[in-house]
C-alpha positions in Angstrom: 14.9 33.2 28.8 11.5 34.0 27.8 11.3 32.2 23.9 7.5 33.2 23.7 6.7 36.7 24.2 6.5 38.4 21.3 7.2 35.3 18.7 3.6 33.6 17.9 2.7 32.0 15.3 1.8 34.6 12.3 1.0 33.8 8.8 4.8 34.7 7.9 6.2 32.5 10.2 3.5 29.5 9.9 1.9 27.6 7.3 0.0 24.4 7.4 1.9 21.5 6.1 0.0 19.8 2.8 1.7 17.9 0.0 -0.5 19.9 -2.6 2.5 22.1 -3.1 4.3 19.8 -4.5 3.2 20.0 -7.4 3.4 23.8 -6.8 6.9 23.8 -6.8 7.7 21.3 -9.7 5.5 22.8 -12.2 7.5 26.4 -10.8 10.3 25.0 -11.4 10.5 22.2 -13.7 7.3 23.1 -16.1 8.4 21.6 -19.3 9.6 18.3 -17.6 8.2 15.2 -18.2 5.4 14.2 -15.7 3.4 11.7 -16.9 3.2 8.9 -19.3 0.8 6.7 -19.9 0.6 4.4 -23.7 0.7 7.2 -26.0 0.3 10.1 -23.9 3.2 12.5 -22.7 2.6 15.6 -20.4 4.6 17.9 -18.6 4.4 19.4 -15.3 2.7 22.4 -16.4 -0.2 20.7 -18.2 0.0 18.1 -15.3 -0.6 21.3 -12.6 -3.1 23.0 -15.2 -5.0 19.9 -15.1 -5.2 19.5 -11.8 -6.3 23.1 -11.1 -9.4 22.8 -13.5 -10.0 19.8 -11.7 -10.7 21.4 -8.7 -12.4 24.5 -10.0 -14.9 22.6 -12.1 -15.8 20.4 -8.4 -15.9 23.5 -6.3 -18.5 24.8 -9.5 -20.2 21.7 -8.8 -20.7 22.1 -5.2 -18.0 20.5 -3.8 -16.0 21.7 -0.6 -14.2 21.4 2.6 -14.9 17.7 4.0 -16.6 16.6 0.7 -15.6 12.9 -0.2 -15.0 12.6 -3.9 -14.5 8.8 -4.5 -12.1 7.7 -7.1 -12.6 4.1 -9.0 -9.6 4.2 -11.4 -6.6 2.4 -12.0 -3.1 3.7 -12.1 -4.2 6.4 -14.8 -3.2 9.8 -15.2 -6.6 10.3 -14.1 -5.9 8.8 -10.6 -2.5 10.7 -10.4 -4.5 14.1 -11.0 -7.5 13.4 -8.0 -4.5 13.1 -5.3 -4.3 16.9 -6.6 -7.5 18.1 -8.0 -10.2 17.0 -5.6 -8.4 18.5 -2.1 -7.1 21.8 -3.9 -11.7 21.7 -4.0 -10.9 21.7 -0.3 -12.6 17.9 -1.0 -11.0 14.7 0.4 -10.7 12.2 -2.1 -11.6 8.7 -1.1 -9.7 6.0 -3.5 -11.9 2.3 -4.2 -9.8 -1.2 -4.3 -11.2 -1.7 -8.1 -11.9 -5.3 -7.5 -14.0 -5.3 -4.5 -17.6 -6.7 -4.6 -20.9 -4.1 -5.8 -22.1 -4.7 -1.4 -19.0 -3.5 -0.4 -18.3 -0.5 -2.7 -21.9 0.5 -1.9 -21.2 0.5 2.0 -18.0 2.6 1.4 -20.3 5.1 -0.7 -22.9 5.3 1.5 -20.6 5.4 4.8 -18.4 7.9 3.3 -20.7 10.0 2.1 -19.0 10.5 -1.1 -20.6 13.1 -3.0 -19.0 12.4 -6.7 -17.5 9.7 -8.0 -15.1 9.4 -10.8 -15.0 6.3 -12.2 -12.8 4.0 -15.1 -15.7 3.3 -18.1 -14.3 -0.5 -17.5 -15.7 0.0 -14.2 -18.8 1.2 -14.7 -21.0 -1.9 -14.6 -19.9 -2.4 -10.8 -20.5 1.0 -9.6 -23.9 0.5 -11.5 -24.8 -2.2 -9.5 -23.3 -0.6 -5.7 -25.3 2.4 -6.4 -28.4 0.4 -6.9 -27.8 -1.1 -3.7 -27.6 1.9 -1.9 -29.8 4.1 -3.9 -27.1 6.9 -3.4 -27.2 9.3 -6.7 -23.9 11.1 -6.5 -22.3 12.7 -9.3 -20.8 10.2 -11.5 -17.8 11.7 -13.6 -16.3 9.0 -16.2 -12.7 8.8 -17.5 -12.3 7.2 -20.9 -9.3 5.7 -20.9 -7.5 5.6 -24.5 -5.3 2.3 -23.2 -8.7 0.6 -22.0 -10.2 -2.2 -23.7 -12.9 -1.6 -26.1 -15.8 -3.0 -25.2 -15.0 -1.2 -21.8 -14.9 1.7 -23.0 -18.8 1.6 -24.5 -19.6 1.4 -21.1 -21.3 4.5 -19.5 -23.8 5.3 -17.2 -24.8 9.0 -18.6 -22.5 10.7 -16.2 -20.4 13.6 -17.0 -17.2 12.6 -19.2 -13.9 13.5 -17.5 -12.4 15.3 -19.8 -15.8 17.6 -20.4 -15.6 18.2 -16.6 -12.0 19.4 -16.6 -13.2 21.8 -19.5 -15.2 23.5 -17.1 -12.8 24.5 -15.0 -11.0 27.4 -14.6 -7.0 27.0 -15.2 -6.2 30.6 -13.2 -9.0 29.1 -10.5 -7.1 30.4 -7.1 -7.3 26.9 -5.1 -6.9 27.6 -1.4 -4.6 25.4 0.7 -6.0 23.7 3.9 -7.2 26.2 6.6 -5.1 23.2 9.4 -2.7 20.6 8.3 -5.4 18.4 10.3 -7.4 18.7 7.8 -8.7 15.6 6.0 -6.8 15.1 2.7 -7.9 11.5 1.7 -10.4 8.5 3.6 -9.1 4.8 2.6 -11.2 1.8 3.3 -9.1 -1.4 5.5 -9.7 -4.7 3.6 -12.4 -5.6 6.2 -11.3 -9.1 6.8 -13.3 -9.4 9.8 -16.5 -7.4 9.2 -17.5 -4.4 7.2 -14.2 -2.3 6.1 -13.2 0.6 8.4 -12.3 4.2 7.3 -8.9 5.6 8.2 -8.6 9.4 7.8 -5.5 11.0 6.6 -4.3 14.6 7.1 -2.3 17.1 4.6 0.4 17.1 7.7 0.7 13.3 7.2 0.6 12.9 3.8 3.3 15.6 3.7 5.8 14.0 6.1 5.0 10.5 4.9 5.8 11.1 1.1 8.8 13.3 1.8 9.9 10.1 4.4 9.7 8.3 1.4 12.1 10.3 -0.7 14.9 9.4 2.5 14.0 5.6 2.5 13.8 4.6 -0.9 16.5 6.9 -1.9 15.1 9.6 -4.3 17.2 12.0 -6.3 15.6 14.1 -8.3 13.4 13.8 -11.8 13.4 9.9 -10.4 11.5 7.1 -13.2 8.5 5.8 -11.2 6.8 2.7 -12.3 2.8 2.9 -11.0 3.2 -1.2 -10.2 1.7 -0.5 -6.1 -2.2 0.6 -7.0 -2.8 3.9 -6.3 -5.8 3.3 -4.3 -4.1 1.3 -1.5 -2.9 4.1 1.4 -3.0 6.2 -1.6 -0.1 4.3 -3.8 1.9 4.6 -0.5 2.0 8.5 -0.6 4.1 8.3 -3.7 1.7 10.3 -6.2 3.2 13.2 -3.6 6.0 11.6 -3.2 7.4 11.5 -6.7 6.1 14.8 -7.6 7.9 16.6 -4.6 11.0 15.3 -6.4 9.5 16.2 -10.6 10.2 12.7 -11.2 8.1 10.9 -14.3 4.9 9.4 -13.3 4.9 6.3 -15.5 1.0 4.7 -15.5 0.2 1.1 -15.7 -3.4 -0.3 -16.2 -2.8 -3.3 -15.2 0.2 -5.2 -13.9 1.4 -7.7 -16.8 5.1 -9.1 -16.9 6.3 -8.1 -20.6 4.6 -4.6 -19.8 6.6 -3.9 -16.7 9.6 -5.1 -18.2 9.0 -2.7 -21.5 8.2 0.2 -20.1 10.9 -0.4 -17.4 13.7 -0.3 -20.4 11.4 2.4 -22.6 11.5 5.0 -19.9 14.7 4.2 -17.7 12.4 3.5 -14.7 14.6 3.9 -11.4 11.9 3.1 -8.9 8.6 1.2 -8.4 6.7 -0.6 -5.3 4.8 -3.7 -4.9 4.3 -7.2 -2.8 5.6 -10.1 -3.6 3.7 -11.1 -6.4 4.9 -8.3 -8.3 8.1 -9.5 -7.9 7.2 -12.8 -9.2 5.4 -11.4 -12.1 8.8 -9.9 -12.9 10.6 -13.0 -12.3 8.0 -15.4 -14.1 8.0 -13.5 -17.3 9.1 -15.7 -20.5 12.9 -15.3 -21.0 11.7 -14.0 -24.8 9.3 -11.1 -23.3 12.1 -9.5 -20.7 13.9 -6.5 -21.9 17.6 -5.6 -20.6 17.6 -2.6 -18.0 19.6 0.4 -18.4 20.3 0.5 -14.5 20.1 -1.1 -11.2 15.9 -0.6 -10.3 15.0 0.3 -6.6 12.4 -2.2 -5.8 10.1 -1.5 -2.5 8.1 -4.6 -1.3 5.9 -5.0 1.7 4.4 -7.8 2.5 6.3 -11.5 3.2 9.7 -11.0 3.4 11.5 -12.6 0.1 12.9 -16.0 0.5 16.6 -16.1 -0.7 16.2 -17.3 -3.7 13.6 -14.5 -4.6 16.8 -11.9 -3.7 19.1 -13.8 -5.2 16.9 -13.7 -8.7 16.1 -10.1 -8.4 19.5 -8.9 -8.2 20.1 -11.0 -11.1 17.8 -9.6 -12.9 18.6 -6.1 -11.7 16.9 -5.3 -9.1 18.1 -3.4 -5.8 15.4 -4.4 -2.4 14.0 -2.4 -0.5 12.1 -4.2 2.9 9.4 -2.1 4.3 6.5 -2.7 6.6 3.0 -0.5 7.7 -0.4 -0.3 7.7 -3.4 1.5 6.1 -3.3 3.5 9.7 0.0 4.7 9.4 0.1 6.0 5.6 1.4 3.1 4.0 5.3 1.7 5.0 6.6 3.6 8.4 9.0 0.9 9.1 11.9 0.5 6.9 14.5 -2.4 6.7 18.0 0.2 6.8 20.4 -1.8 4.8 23.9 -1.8 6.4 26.7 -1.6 4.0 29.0 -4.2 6.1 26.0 -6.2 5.2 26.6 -6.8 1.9 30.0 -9.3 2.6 27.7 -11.6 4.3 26.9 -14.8 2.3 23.5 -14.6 0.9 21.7 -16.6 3.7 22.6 -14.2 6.1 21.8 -11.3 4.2 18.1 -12.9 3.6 17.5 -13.7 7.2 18.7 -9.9 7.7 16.8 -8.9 4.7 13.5 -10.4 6.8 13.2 -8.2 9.4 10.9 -5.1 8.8 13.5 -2.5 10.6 13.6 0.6 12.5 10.8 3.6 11.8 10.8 5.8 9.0 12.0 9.7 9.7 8.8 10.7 9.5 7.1 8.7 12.2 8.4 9.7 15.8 8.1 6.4 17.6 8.5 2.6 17.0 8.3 -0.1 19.7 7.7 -2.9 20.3 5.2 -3.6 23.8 3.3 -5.9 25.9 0.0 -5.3 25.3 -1.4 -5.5 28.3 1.4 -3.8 30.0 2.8 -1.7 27.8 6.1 -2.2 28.8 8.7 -2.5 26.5 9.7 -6.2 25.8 13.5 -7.2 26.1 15.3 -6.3 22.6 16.6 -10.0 23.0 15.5 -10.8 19.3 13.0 -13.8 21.3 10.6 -12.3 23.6 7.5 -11.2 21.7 5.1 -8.1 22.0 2.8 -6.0 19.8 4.3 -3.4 17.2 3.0 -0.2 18.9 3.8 3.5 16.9 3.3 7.2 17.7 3.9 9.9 15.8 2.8 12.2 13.0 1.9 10.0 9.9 -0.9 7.8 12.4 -4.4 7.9 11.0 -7.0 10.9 12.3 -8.4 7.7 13.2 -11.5 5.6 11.8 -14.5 7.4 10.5 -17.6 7.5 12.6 -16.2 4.9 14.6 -14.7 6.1 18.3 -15.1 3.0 20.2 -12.2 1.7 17.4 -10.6 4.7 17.2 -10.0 5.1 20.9 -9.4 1.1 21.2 -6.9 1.9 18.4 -5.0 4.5 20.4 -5.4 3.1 24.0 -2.4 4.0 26.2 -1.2 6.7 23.9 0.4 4.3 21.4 -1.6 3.1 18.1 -1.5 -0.3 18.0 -0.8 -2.4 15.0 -2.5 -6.1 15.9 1.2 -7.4 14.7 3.1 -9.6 16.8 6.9 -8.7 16.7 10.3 -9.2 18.6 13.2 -6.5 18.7 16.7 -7.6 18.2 19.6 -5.9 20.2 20.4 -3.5 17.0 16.6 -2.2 17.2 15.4 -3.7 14.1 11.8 -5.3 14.3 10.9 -8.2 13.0 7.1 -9.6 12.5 6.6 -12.8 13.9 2.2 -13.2 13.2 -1.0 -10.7 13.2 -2.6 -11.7 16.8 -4.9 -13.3 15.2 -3.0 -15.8 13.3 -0.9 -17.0 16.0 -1.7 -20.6 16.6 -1.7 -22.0 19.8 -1.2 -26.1 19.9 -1.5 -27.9 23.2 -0.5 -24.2 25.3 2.2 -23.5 23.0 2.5 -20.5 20.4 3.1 -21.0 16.7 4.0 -18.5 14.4 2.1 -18.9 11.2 5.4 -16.7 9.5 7.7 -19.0 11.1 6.1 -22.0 9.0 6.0 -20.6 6.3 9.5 -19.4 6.1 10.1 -22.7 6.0 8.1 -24.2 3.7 8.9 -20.9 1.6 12.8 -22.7 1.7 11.5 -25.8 -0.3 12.6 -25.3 -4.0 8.7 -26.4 -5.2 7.3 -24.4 -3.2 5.8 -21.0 -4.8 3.8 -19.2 -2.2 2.2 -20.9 1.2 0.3 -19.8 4.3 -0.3 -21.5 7.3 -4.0 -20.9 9.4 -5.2 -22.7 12.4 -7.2 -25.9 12.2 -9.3 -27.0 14.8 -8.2 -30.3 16.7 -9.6 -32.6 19.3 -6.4 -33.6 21.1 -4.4 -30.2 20.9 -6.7 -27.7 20.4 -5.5 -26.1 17.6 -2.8 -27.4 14.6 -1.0 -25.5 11.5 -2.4 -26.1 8.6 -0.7 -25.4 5.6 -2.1 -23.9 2.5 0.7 -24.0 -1.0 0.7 -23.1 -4.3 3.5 -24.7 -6.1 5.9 -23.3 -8.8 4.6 -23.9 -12.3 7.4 -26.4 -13.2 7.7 -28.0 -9.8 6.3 -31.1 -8.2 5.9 -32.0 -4.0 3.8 -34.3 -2.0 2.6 -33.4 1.6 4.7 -35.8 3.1 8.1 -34.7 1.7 7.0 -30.8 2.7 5.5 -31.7 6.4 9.3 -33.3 6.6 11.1 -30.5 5.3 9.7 -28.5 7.9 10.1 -30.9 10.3 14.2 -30.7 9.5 14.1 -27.1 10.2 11.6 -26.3 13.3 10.6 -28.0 16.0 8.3 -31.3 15.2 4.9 -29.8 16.9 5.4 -26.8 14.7 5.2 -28.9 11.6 2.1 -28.4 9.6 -0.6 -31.4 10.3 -1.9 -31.4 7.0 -0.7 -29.4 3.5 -3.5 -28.5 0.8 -2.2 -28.0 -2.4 -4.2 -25.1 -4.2 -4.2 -21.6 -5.6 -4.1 -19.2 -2.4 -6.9 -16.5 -2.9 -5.2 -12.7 -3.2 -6.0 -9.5 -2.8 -5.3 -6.8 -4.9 -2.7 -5.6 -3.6 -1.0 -9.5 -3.6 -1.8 -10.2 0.1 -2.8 -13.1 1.2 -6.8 -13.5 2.2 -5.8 -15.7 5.2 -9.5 -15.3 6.5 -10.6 -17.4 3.7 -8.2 -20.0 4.3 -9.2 -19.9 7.8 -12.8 -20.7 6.6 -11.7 -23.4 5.1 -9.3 -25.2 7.6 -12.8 -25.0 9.8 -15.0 -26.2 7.2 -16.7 -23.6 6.7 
């Protein structure tokens, strides 16, 4: 049977995918529901959409167009929430800035991503002043003055174009066109650059489209949905989730900065149902003064990537109210791809089997085609024996374009048809994945492999013990020994002996941490761990 003849692709039958309608649909259909929310401010999906439109028609005025970068420095601000829209309805991909990096390295991300406007946070201006002068780029600077910012940061300006004057320039009836391909660049985010300068991973409105809808499945969306803006939305683009939680008219509700008593007020203010974060969220949440927490009107549907939480951590959070969700991905791959898919029977278990469960990162999202775990050199599946280790490999439609202006990574990326991750995983029988170390941060003592998470899921067991990470050290004899980096809970107390011994009772004695340093552990933004730092300084660096 011929299935071809006759039935191509028309523009009846075929439209590109893009998460821009979205918003389409819920202001359609939902207009006078609540959008966003942010200190004072209320606004409903029509005013959300109208915004957005002006947005783009004022940038198109202004020159911008298909592959223009517009960078974004902002915080979780309505602001933010309306560049996911506003800059590629321009037909302009919008290129979100980790707020606390360095002036050298915001410069290189300007200049390497050619970003033609930047809207920027007033709080925020006296960095972008000083990346600018670095690169001697002069794009157009559009500032946001944020009612809920400080003061003094507020008076801060560098003469650009106020937001709000910007958006009054547009046109609200402007006719935005959708992407010409769903291949189309939507956004550009920035890796931390760990090792060297920060690479550029391109998304595409097909991506962005199935990720954020994958989303909806995973974390278990119904519709109008409480969001809490905890995850910033410049990391993989808040996880897809400014699409995500308008594709279901859910309530947007904006946080500045992530404080305890504010999570926990607006949580019981607005009925939140969902928010995201790493760890250190969770802790925020948990470390709050008994006085400053507020009871919740229902169970909240907490996302965390990152370090799997110890027992305890679970055991606290569903005290507290909290449901967990597990996830696990990558800047390359959209944000989380990999989801932890709780098993009912599961929940009889007692509560150390449901953690050790709760640890592993799962089996793929819906939206990405292909999970595996692989030999590297190979590329042979390894044995789903829950032991042998191999590289997390993935395929499928929510993998990066690739890097920006970089093909030698790109196609060392995507070698063999698979992209791989650089994490170091085994499979168990079920299919579930579990990480075991980045390649990088395996340590390998006298021949034998360590796994730096293996450690520190051990330490991580120890009552005192807060938050740890575990690097190489250089040694003589063996080559290469754990070292063990810990930051201890506030009301806690632990020497080095007693926690090299407590690991000692649990793994085997040449996995056991040589030495411990007890000391704040540097962070990123996103609450990950800057192992490369600790790594400096395990080699003296």
């Amino acid at each position: 049977m011929d299935y071809d003849t006759g039935l191509g692709r028309n523009p009846a039958n075929h439209q590109p995918l893009t998460p821009l309608l979205f918003l389409e649909r819920a202001a359609a259909v939902f207009p006078d529901h609540l959008a966003v929310v942010h200190g004072a401010l209320r606004r409903d999906y029509r005013s959300l959409r109208e915004r957005c439109v002006r947005l783009a028609s004022a940038l198109a005025a202004r020159g911008i167009g298909r592959g223009d970068t517009v960078a974004a420095l902002l915080p979780n601000i309505p602001e933010m929430l309306e560049c996911h829209y506003g800059v590629p309805m321009a037909g302009g991909v919008l290129n979100t800035i980790n707020t606390r990096l360095d002036a050298d390295t915001i410069s290189y991300i300007l200049s390497h991503g050619e970003a033609k406007a930047v809207i920027v946070d007033r709080e925020l201006v006296p960095v972008l002043r000083a990346a600018l002068a670095i690169s001697g780029a002069a794009p157009l600077v559009i500032e946001v003055d944020d009612p809920e910012a400080p003061a003094a940061a507020r008076a801060q300006t560098m003469g650009g174009i106020g937001y709000e004057a910007l958006l009054a320039e547009g046109d609200p009836a402007y006719a935005w066109a959708p992407p010409r391909d769903e291949w189309d660049a939507i956004t550009l985010n920035y890796t931390s650059g760990t090792t060297g300068r920060p690479k550029g991973v391109v998304y595409h409105h097909r991506g962005a489209q199935l990720l954020a809808t994958g989303n909806v499945l995973s974390a278990s969306m119904a519709r109008h949905p409480v969001y809490l803006w905890s995850l910033p939305m410049f990391h993989c683009n808040g996880w897809c989730f400014p699409w995500t939680v308008t594709a279901v008219a859910g309530t947007h509700v904006c946080l500045r900065a992530v404080r305890g008593a504010a999570m926990w007020a607006l949580m019981a203010e607005h009925g939140v149902t969902h928010m995201c974060g790493a760890p250190v969220v969770m802790a925020t949440l948990l470390d709050t003064p008994a006085a400053e927490q507020r009871p919740l009107p229902h169970q909240v549907q907490f996302v965390v990537a990152g370090a799997p939480p110890p027992e305890a951590v679970l055991g606290r959070m569903r005290a507290a109210g909290f449901a967990v969700l597990h996830v696990y991905g990558l800047t390359e791959c959209y944000g989380p791809a990999v989801v932890n898919e709780w098993n009912r029977a599961w929940d009889a278990l007692p509560p150390p089997e449901q953690a050790r469960l709760m640890a592993r990162q799962g089996v793929r999202y819906q939206a990405l085609e292909a999970l595996e775990v692989r030999d590297p050199v190979t590329l042979e599946p390894v044995p789903a024996d829950g032991v042998t280790m191999g590289e997390v490999m993935m395929r499928g439609n929510v993998v990066m374009k690739g890097y920006l202006k970089d093909k030698a990574a790109t196609e060392a990326a995507f070698a063999g048809g698979w992209f791989h991750t650089g994490d170091l995983a085994v499979k168990y029988p079920d299919g579930y994945v579990q990480l075991k170390d980045r390649s990088k941060d395996i340590i390998i003592s006298g021949g034998e492999n360590i796994s730096s998470i293996e450690v520190e899921e051990a330490l991580y067991r120890h009552p005192a013990v807060a938050l740890a990470a575990v690097v190489a050290k250089p040694d003589e004899k063996w080559g290469e020994v754990p070292c063990a980096f810990v930051e201890l809970k506030s009301d806690a107390a632990a020497t080095e002996a007693e926690l090299i011994a407590f690991v000692r009772e649990h793994l085997a004695g040449f996995k056991a941490p040589k030495q411990v340093i007890f000391t704040e552990l540097p962070r990123t933004s996103t609450g990950k761990i800057q192992k490369h730092i600790l790594r400096g300084q395990a080699r003296g660096d």
